[in-house]
C-alpha positions in Angstrom: 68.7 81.9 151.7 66.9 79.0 150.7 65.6 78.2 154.4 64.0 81.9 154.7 62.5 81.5 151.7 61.1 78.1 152.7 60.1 80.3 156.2 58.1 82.7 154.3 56.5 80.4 152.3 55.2 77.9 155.1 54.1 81.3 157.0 52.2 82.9 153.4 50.8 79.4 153.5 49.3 79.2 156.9 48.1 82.8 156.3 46.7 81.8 152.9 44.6 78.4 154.2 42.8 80.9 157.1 42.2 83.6 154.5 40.1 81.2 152.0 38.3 80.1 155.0 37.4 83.7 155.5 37.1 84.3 151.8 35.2 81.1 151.0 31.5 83.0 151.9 32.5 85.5 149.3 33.5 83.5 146.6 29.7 83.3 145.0 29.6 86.8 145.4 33.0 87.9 143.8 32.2 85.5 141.2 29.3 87.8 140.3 30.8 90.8 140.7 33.8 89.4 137.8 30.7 88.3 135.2 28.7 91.7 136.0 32.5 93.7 135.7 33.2 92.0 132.4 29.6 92.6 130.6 30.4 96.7 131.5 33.9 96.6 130.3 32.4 94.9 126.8 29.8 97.2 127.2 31.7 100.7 127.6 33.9 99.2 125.1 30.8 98.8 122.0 29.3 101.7 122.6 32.8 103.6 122.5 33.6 101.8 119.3 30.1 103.3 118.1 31.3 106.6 119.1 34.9 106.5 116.8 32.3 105.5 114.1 30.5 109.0 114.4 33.7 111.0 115.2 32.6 112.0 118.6 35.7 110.7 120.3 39.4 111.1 119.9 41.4 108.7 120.3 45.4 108.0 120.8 45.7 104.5 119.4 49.4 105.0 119.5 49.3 104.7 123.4 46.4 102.8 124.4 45.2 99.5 123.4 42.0 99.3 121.8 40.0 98.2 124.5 40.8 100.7 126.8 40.3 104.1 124.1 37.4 104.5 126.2 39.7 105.8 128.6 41.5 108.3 126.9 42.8 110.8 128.5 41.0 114.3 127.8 42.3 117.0 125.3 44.6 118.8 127.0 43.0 122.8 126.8 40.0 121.5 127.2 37.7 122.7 130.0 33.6 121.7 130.8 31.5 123.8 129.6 28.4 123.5 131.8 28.6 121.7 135.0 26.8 118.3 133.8 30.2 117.3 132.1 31.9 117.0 135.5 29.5 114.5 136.9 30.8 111.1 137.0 28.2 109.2 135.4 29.6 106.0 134.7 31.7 103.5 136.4 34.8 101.1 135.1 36.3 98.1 136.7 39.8 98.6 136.5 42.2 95.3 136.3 45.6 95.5 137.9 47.2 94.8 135.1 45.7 97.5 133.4 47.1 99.9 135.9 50.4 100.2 134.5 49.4 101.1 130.8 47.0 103.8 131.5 49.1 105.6 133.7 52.1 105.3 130.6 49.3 107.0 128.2 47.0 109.3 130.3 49.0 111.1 133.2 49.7 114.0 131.6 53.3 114.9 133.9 54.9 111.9 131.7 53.8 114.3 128.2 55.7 116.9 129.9 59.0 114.4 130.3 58.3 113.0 126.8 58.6 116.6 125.5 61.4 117.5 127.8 63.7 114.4 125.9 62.6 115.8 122.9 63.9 119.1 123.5 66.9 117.9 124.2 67.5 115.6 121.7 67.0 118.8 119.6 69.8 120.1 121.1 71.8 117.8 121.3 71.6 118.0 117.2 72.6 121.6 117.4 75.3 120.5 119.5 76.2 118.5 116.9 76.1 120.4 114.0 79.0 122.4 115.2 81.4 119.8 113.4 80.0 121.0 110.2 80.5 124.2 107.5 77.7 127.2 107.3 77.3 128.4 104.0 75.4 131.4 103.7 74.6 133.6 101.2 74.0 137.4 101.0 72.0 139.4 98.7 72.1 144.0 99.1 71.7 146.7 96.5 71.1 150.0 97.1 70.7 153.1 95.0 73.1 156.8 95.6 71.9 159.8 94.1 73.7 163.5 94.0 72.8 166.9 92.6 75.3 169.5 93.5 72.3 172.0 91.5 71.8 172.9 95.1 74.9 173.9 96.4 75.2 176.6 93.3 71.6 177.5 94.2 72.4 179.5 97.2 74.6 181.8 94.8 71.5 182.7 92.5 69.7 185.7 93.0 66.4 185.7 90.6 65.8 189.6 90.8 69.3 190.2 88.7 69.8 189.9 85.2 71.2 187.4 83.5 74.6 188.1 81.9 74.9 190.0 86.1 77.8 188.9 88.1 77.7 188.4 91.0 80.8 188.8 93.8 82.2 185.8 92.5 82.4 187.2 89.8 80.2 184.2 88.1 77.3 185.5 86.0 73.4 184.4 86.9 73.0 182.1 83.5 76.1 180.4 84.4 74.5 179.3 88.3 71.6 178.4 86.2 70.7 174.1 85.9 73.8 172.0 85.0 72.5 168.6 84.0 76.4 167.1 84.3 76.0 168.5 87.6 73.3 165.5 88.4 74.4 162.0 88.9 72.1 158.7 89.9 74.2 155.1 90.3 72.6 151.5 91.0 74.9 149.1 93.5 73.9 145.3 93.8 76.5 142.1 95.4 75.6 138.7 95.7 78.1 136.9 98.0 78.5 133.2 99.3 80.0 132.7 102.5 81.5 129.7 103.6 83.0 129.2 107.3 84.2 126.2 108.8 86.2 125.8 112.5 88.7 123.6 112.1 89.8 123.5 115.4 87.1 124.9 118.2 88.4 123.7 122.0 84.5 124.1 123.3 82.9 121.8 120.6 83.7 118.4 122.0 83.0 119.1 126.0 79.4 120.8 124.4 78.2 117.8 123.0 79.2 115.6 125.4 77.5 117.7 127.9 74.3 117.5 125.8 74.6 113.8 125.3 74.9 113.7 129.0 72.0 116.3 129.3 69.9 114.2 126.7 70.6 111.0 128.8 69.6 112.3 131.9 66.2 113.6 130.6 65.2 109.7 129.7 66.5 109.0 133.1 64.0 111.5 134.5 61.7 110.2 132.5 62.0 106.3 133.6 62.2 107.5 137.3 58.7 109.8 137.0 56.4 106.9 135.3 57.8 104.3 137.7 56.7 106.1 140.5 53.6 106.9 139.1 53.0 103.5 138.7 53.8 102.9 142.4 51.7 105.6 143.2 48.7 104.2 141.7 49.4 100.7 142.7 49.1 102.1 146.5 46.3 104.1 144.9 44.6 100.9 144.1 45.6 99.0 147.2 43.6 101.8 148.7 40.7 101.2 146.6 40.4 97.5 147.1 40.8 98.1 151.2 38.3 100.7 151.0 36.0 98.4 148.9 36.7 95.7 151.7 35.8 98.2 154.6 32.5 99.2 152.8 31.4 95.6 152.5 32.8 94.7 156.2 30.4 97.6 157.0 27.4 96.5 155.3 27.6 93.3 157.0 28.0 94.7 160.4 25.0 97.0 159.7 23.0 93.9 158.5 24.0 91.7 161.2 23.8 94.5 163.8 20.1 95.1 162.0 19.6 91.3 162.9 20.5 91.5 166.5 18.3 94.6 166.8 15.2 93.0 165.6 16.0 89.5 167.9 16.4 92.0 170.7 13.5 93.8 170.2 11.4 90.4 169.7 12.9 88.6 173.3 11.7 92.2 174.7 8.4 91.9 173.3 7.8 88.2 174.4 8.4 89.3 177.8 12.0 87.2 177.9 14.5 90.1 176.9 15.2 93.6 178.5 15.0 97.2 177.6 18.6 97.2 178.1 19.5 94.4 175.3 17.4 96.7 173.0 19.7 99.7 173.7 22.5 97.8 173.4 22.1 96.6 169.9 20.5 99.7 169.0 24.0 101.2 170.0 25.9 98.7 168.0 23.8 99.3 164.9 24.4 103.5 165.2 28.1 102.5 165.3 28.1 100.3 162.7 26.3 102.6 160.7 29.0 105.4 161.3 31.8 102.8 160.2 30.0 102.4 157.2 29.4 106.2 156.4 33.6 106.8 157.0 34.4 103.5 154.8 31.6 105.1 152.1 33.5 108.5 152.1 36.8 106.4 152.0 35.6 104.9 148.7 34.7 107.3 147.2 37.9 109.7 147.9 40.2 106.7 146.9 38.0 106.0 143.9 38.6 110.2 142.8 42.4 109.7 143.8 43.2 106.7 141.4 41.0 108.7 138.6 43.1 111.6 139.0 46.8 109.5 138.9 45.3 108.1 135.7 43.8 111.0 134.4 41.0 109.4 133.5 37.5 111.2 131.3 35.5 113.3 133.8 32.2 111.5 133.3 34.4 107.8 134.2 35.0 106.3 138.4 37.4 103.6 138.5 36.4 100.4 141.0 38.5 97.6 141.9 37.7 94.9 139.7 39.2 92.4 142.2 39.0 92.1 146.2 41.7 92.3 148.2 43.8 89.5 148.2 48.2 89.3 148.4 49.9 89.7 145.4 52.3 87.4 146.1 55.6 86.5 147.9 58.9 88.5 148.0 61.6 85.4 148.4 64.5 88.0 148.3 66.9 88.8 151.3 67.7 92.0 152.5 71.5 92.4 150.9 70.1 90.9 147.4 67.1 93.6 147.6 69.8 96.3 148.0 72.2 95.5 145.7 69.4 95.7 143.2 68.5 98.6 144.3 71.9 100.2 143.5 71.8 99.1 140.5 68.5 99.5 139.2 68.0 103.0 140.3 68.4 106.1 137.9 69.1 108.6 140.3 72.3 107.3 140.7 72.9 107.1 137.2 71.5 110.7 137.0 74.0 112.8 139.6 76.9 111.0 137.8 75.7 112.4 134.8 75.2 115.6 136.5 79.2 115.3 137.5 79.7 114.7 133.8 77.9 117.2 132.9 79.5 120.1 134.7 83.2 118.6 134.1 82.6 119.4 130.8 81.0 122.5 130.7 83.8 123.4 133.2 85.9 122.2 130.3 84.0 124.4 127.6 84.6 127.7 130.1 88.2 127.0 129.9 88.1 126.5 125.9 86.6 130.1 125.5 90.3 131.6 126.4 92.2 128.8 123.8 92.9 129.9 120.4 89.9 128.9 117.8 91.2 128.3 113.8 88.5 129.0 111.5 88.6 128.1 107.3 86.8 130.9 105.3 85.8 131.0 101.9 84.1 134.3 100.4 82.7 134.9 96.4 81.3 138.1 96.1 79.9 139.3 92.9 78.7 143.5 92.2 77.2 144.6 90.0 77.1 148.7 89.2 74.9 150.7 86.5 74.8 154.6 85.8 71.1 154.9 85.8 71.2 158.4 84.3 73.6 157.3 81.2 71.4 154.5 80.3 72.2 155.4 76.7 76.1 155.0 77.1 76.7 151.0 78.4 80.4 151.8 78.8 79.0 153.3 82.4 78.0 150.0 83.7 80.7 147.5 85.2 80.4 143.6 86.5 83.4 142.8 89.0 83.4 138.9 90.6 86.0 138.8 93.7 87.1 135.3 95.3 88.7 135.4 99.0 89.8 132.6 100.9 92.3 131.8 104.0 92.5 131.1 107.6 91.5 133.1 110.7 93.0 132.6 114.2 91.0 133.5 116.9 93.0 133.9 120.3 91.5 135.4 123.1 95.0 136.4 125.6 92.9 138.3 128.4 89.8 138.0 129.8 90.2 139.1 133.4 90.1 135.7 134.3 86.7 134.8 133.4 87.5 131.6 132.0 89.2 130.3 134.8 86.5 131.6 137.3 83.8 129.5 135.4 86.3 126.5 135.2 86.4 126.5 138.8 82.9 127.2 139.3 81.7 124.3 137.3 84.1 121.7 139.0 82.8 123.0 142.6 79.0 122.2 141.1 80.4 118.5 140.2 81.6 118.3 143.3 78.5 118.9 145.3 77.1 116.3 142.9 79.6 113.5 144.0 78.6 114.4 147.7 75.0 114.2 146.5 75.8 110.7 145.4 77.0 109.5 148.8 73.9 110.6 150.5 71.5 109.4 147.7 73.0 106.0 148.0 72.9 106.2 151.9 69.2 107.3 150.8 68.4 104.0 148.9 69.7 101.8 151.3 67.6 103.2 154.1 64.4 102.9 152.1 65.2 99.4 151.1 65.3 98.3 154.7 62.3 100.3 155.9 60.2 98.8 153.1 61.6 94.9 154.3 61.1 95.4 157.7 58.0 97.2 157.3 57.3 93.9 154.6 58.2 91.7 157.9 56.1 93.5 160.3 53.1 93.3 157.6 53.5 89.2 157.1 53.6 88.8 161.2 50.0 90.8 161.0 48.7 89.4 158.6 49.0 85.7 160.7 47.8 87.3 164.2 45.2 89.4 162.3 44.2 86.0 160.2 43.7 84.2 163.7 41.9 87.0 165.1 39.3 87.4 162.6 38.7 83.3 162.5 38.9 83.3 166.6 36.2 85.9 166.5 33.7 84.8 164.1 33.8 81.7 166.1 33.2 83.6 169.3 30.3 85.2 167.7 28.7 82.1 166.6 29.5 80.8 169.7 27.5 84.1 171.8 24.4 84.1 169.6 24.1 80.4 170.6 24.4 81.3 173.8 22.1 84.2 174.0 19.4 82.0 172.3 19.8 79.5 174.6 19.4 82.2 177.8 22.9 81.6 178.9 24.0 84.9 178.0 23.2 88.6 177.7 22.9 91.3 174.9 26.2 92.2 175.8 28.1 89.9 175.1 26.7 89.1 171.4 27.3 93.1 170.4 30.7 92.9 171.8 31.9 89.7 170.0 30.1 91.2 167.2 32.2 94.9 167.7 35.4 92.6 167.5 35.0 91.1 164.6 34.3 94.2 162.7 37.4 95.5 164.2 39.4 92.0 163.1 37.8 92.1 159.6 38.9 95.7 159.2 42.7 94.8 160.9 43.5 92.4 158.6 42.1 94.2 155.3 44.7 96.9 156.3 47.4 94.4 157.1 46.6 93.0 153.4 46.6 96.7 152.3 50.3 97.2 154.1 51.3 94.0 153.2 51.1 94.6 149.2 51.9 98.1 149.5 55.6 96.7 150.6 55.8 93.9 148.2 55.1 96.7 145.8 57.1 99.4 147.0 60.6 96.8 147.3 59.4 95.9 143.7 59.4 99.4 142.3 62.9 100.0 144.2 64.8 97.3 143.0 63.6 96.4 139.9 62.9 92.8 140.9 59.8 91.6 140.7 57.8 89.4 143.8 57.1 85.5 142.9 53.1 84.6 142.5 51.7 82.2 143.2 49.9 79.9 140.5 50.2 76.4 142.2 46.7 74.8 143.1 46.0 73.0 146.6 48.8 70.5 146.6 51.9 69.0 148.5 54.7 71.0 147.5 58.4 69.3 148.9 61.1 71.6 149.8 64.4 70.7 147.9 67.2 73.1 150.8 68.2 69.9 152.3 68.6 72.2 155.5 65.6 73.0 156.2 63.0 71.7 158.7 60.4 71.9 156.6 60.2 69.1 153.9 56.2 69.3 152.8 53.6 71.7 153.5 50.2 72.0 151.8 49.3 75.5 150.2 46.4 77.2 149.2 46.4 79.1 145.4 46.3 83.0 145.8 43.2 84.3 144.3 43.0 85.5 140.6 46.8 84.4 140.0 47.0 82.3 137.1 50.5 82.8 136.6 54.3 82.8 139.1 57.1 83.8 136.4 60.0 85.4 138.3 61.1 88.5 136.4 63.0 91.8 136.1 60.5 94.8 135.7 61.3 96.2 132.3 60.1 100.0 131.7 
């Protein structure tokens, strides 16, 4: 272990002396570009501080430091209502550190996890509340009224007399209005109803399967931001090889300008030929063309990272760092996958899927057990003659008390129970098979990421030689051309590789980050930087061949502490 690591660092060493040779021109320039980056983050940052003042924006100071309000995500119904707010007026240099926290507050698919745990910790409290007494309490009146008037109404006849019988023999004065015949009566009850299950068979396996459910909804949760953070770290990756392609392309098209002109010149003088003019004519158009696809690369990576973040409208993220290695991943292959198994929540999450169905397999079952239930009932009426208002004797108060125990015992159900008991346990067992195949997943993607991590560190050293080798050859050719020792030719050509070198090994930077990240996102470990300055540095592995090397400091890495990624 010790001796691979010593490997990799001696090879990230090598790699890192030739890439500050190739860096050194720029560092003036990048210098620059940090002091002009800074002054518009402090910038931004006043006149958003201006804008809280005057309540124009809204801000989320529970998720996002104060300095970066400025990116606040947007409200979430809101939409542009002319087509000036869509315009991305400004720009904001984006640290990577800063990376991590914006996507946490902004990207709106984490607001829909948050919500989901919320939903079910709220039901995992229902859940809950099953171990408890309801108590409810009912409140009814209702009013009765009867006039049996009517029924001796179909018996009267209005055209006889009075003291007239009819064939009942009943005379008309005696179907006349009875007023004892007319009654009205007033009902009210007031009840309190206590119930309590004393023994329920479903209660337990329900809230342990929305504990489990509750569980697995932070799991989701931890799994979604973490890959959105990979995502955009390979977003910004992107960004910064773009960045590098469109500078690699202004300084073709500059130097490609500058062979142009020379050519042009020697032709002119009477010492050069038409055919050296076409030739760095045709270097400059393709130069020109690199730049236009490494322009359009830019500018689709810059929209891509804005969009993972979910940044304002008006805002476009830029790098506010070139590319460079992040750093060195000193862990084998069997550590890197043992973390792996370990760290990773979608294990965790199908075994809490098998939990899950076991017990609501187990909560089927209890529907066909008996369920023994404590009631307790006070019911309290209250009745009043509203016609005999005048005689209180009418009206009556009656208070009844009822309490006992109810068995509950389902003995046939057509075998409903049983078919969802068996259901259940056939959906846990597809989980468990998942489990096998997710962990054969895991271990797959752990060695494609090394070996692709391997591949990446072997070019980065032929791709660092390349570039060196060829900015020597062109020195070397212009030299030669000036001196008459050489043709057009061979100057665009030298100059064609090195574009293509410079471009090679900003990709095999690209790729060699994107692994460090992707293994560190996977396993939960994170890669070693560097923060050593230009120094001997002695190997302690007693076994190993190399005992000193001298190392060059990675750029813009102040700091090498060797810890677990905590989310």
């Amino acid at each position: 272990m010790r001796l691979n690591t010593a490997k990799i660092c001696f090879v990230v060493s090598v790699l890192l002396q030739g890439q500050n040779l190739i860096r050194a021109e720029q560092i003036q320039q990048n210098q620059i570009n940090k002091e002009t980056s800074s002054l518009i983050r402090k910038k931004l940052s006043r006149r958003y501080r201006q804008g809280i003042i005057r309540n124009k924006i809204s801000t989320n100071k529970s998720l996002l430091r104060e300095e970066l309000y400025i990116l606040n995500h947007p409200i979430n119904l809101s939409i542009p209502n002319n087509s000036s707010k869509v315009i991305a007026k400004k720009i904001y240099p984006l640290k990577i550190s800063d990376i991590e926290h914006i996507v946490k507050a902004n990207n709106p698919d984490l607001e829909v996890y948050r919500r989901e745990i919320k939903q079910q910790e709220y039901n995992l409290n229902k859940e809950i509340s099953s171990w408890y007494p309801t108590l409810d309490f009912v409140a009814s009146t209702q009013n009765s009224r009867s006039d049996k008037n009517a029924e001796r109404d179909l018996y009267r006849d209005e055209d006889l007399d009075e003291e007239t019988t009819n064939e009942l023999g009943i005379t008309q004065t005696e179907l006349g209005y009875r007023d004892d015949l007319y009654t009205e009566e007033a009902n009210s009850k007031l009840s309190l109803e206590l119930n309590w299950d004393l023994i329920d068979p479903s209660r337990i396996p329900n809230i342990a399967a929305a504990r489990d459910t509750y569980q697995k909804a932070k799991n989701s949760y931890l799994i979604q931001l973490r890959d959105l953070k990979l995502e955009a770290l390979n977003a910004y990756f992107s960004l910064q090889q773009s960045d590098e392609g469109v500078r690699i392309g202004k300084a073709s098209q500059k130097a490609s300008q500058v062979s142009l002109d020379d050519a042009k010149a020697r032709y002119q003088a009477g010492i050069g030929t038409k055919l050296d003019v076409l030739e760095a004519e045709t270097q400059l158009a393709r130069d020109e063309r690199l730049l236009t696809e490494k322009l359009s690369d830019q500018s689709i990576n810059q929209r891509t990272l804005a969009k993972i973040l979910n940044l304002p409208y008006e805002f476009t993220p830029i790098a506010d760092s070139p590319i460079q290695t992040i750093g060195i991943w000193n862990k084998s292959l069997e550590d890197s996958i043992f973390a792996a198994l370990e760290f990773r929540k979608e294990l965790e999450n199908l075994r809490l899927d098998i939990s899950i169905n076991n017990n609501t397999a187990n909560a089927a079952l209890a529907s066909a057990q008996p369920k023994l239930t404590l009631f307790n009932t006070l019911d309290k009426s209250f009745y009043e003659d509203i016609k005999s208002k005048n005689s209180p004797d009418q009206d009556s108060t009656s208070i009844n008390h009822t309490y006992g125990l109810k068995a509950n015992w389902r003995l046939f159900d057509g075998w409903n129970a049983n078919s969802s008991y068996n259901y259940n346990k056939q959906v846990a067992r597809v989980s468990e098979a998942k489990f096998v195949s997710e962990k054969n997943k895991i271990r797959q993607e752990i060695e494609t990421d090394f070996f692709q991590l391997q591949s990446a560190i072997k070019d980065l050293a032929s791709s660092n030689s390349e570039v060196v080798a060829a900015k020597e050859s062109l020195r070397l050719a212009r030299l030669r051309f000036k001196a008459g020792l050489t043709t057009q030719r061979e100057v665009v050509n030298n100059q064609r590789d090195l574009t293509q070198a410079e471009v090679v090994f900003a990709e095999a930077i690209s790729a060699y980050n994107t692994s460090i990240s992707n293994l560190s996102r996977k396993t939960g470990m994170n890669y070693i930087k560097n923060c050593h300055s230009s120094k001997e540095m002695t190997s302690k592995d007693e076994n190993s061949n190399l005992k000193k090397s001298t190392t060059q400091p990675f750029l813009v890495i102040t700091s090498c502490p060797e810890t677990l990624i905590k989310d």
